[in-house]
C-alpha positions as CSV (number, residue, x, y, z in Angstrom):
1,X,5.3,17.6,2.5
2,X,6.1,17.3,6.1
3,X,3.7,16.0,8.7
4,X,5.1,16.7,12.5
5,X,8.7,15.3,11.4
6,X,11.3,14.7,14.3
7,X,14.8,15.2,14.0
8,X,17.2,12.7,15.0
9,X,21.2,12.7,15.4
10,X,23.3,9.7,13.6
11,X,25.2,8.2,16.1
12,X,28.5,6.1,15.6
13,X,31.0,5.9,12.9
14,X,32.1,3.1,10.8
15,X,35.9,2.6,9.4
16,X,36.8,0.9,6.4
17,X,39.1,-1.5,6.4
18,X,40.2,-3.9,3.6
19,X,39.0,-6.8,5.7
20,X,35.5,-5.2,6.0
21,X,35.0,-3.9,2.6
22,X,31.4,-5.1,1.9
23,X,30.5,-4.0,5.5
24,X,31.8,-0.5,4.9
25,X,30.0,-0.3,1.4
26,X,26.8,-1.1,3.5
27,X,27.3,2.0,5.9
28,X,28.5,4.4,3.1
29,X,25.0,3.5,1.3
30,X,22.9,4.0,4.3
31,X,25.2,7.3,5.5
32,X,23.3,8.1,2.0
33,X,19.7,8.2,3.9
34,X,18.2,11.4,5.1
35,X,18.7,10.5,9.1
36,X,15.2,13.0,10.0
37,X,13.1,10.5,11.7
38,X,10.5,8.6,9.6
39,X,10.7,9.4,5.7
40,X,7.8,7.6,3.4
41,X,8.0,7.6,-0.6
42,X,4.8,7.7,-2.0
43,X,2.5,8.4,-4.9
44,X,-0.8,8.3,-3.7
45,X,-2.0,7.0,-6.9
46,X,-0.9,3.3,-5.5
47,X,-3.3,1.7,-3.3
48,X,-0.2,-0.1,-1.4
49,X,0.8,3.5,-0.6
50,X,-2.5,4.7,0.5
51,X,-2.6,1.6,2.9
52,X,0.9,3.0,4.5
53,X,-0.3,6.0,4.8
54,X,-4.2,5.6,6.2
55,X,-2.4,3.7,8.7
56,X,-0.1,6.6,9.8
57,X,-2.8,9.5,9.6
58,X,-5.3,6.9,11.7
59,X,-2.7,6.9,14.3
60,X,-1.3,10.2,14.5
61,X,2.4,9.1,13.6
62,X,4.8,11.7,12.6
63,X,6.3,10.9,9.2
64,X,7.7,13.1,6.3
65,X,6.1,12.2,2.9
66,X,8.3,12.3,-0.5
67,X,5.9,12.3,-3.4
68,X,7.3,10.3,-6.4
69,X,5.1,10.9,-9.3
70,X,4.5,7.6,-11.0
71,X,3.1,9.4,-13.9
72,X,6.6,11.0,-14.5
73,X,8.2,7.9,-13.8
74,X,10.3,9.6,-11.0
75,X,10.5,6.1,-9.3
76,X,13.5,5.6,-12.1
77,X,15.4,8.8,-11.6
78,X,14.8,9.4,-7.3
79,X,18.2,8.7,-6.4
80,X,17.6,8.1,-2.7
81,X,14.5,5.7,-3.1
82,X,17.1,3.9,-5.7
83,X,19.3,3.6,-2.6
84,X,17.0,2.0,-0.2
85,X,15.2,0.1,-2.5
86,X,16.6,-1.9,-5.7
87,X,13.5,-2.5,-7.2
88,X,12.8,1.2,-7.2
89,X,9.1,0.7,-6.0
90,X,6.4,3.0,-4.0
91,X,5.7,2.7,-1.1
92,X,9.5,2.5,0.6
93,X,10.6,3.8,3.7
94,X,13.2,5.2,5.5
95,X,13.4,5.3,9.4
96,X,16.1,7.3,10.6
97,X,18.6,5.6,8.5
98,X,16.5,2.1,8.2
99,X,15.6,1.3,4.8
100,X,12.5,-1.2,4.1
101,X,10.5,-1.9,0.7
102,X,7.1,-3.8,0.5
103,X,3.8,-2.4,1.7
104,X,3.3,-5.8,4.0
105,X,6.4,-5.3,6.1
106,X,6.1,-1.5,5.7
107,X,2.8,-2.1,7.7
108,X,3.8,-4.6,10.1
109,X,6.9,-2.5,10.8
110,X,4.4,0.4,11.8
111,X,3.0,-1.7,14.3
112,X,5.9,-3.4,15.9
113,X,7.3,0.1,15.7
114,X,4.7,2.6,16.7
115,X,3.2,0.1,19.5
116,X,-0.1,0.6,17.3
117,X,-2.9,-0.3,19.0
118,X,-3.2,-4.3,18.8
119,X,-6.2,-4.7,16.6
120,X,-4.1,-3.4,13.4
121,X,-1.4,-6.5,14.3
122,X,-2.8,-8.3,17.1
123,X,-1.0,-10.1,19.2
124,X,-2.5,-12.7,19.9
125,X,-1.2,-15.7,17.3
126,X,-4.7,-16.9,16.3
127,X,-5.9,-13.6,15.1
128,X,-2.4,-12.2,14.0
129,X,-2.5,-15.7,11.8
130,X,-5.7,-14.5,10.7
131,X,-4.3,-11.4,9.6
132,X,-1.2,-12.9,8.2
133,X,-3.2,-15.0,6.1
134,X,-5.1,-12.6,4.2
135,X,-1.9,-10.4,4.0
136,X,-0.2,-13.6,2.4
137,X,-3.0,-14.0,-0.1
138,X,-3.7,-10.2,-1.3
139,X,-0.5,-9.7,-3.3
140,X,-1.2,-13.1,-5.9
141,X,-5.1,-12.4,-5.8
142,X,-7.0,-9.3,-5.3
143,X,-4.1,-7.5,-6.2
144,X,-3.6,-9.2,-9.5
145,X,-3.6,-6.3,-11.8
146,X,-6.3,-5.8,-13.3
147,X,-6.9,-2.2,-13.1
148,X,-2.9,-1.4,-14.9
149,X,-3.0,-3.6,-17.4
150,X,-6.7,-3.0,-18.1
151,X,-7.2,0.5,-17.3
152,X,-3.8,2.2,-16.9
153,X,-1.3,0.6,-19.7
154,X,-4.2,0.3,-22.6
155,X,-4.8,4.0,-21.8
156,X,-0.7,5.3,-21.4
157,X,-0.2,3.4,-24.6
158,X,-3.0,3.3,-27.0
159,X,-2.3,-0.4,-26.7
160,X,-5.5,-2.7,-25.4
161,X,-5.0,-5.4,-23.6
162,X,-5.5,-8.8,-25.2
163,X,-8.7,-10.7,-24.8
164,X,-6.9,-13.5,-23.7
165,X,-5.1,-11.4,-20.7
166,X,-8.3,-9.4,-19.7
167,X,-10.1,-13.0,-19.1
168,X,-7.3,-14.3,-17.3
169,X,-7.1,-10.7,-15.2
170,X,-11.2,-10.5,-14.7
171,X,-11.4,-14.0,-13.9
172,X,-8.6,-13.1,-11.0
173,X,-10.1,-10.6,-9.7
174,X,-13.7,-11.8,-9.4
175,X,-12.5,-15.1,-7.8
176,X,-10.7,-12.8,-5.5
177,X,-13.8,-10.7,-4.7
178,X,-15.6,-13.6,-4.2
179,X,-13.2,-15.2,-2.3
180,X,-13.3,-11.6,0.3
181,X,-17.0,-12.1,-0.1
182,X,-17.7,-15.4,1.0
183,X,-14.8,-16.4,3.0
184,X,-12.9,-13.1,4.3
185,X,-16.1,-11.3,5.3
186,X,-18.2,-14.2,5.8
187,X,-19.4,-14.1,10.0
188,X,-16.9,-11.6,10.3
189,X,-16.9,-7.5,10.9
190,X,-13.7,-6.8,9.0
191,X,-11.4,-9.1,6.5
192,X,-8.8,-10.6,9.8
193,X,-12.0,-11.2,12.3
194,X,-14.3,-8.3,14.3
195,X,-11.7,-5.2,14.3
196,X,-10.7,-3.5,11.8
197,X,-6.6,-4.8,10.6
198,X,-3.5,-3.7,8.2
199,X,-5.2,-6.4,6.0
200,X,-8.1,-4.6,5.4
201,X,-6.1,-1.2,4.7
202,X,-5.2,-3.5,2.0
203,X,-8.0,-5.2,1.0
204,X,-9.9,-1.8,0.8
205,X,-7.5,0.5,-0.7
206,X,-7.2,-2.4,-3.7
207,X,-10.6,-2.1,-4.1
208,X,-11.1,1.9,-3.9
209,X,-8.1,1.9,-6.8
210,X,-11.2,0.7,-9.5
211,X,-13.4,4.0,-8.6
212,X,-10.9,5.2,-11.1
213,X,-12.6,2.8,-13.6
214,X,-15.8,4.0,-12.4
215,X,-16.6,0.6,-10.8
216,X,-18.0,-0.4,-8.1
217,X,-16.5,-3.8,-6.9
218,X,-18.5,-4.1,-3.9
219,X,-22.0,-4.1,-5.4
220,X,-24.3,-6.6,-5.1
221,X,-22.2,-8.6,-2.7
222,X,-24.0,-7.5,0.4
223,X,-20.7,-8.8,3.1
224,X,-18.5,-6.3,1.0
225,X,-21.1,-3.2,0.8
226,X,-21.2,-3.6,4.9
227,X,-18.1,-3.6,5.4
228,X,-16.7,-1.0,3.1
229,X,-19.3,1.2,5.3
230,X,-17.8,-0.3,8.7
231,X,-14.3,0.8,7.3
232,X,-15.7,4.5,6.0
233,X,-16.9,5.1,9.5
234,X,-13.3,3.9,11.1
235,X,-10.7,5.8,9.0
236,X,-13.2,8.9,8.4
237,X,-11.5,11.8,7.7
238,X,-8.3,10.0,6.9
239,X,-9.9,7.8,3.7
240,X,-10.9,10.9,1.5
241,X,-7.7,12.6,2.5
242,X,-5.6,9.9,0.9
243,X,-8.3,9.2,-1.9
244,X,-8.2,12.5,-3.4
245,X,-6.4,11.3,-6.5
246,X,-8.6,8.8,-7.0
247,X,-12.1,11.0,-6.9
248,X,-10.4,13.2,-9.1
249,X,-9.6,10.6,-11.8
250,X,-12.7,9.2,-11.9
251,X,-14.5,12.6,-12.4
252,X,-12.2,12.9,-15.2
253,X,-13.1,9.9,-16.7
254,X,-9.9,9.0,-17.5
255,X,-10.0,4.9,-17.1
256,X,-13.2,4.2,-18.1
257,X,-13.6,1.1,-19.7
258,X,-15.5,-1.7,-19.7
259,X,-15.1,-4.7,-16.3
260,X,-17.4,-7.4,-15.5
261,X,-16.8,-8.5,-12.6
């Protein structure tokens, strides 16, 4: 699915030598990329990728998306998202030849890139360390797992999860929602001060991704249920748009399982 793509010529040529082997290597992997302006692998069903691309839509930013169904485990057999990224993960991007992996540079990239406006990555260093901070903490926290190895695994493999792993996963992630409750969101408007950043693209897309348990992480912790609202009202249309797969899994009830949280 395309969305406004620009095309764009590959300048330059490289020539091997035996001296520069590796170097040549390099260029004959990247003379692999698609060079058509900005190129995003996705599955929507990853709330890293819906951050990536809420902040795209919210800011009008041409980009081509390549749909990698995760359920079909096409991130094994793509061979140009094997090419830019070894680890073979969603989201990864290609900019006209550029390769990058990891939904935290993917969106700081976007900013530096794009000239975003600067309350996504201010510049500023107190309040782009305030950013960078809850960036930093997401990926060993709040995004902990919870929701795979509780909901998706247990359900792909008729396997459950041990009771020893769910505690360790619940007790994760409700330190981590209280941690965004009273710390992250405590005096503040948003998770990285009073304007809405890339962390809390983060932050909220994580959270959205248990809907498909049919849970609600956000209730009864009041700083949370305000600002998931403040965040609706911001990236409205743009949030349903890149929920859809998520509404739909929860109306089919297909991760419902118990999460006390």
């Amino acid at each position: 699915r395309s969305h406004m793509s620009t095309a764009h010529a590959l300048s330059g040529v490289d020539t091997p030598s035996r001296n520069n082997q590796q170097v040549s290597n390099s260029h004959s992997r990247e003379r692999t990329l698609t060079m058509s302006g900005l190129k995003l692998f996705v599955d929507s069903m990853s709330p890293v990728c819906r951050a990536v691309l809420l902040l795209l839509k919210s800011n009008e930013v041409p980009y081509e998306e390549v749909f990698i169904d995760l359920s079909k485990g096409e991130e094994d057999t793509n061979e140009l998202l094997g090419a830019i990224n070894p680890n073979r993960r969603v989201p990864t991007m290609d900019d006209n030849g550029f390769g990058l992996f990891e939904s935290c540079a993917i969106l700081r990239y976007l900013c530096n890139k794009y000239s975003l406006e600067d309350h996504w990555y201010p510049k500023d260093i107190q309040a782009r360390s305030k950013v960078e901070e809850a960036l930093d903490w997401f990926p060993g926290n709040l995004r902990c797992g919870a929701f795979r190895f509780i909901g998706l695994i247990p359900k792909r493999t008729g396997k459950p999860v041990s009771d020893e792993k769910r505690t360790e996963l619940t007790t994760t992630l409700k330190n981590s929602l209280n941690m965004i409750e009273n710390y992250f969101l405590k005096g503040r408007k948003f998770v990285g001060g009073d304007n809405i950043s890339i962390a809390d693209l983060q932050f909220l897309c994580e959270v959205q991704q248990y809907l498909m348990m049919d849970k609600d992480l956000c209730k009864g912790r009041p700083n949370m249920e305000r600002w998931i609202l403040d965040c609706r009202q911001y990236l409205t249309p743009h949030l349903d748009e890149v929920n859809q797969k998520v509404y739909k899994i929860r109306e089919a009830g297909l991760f419902v399982v118990p999460l006390d949280v």
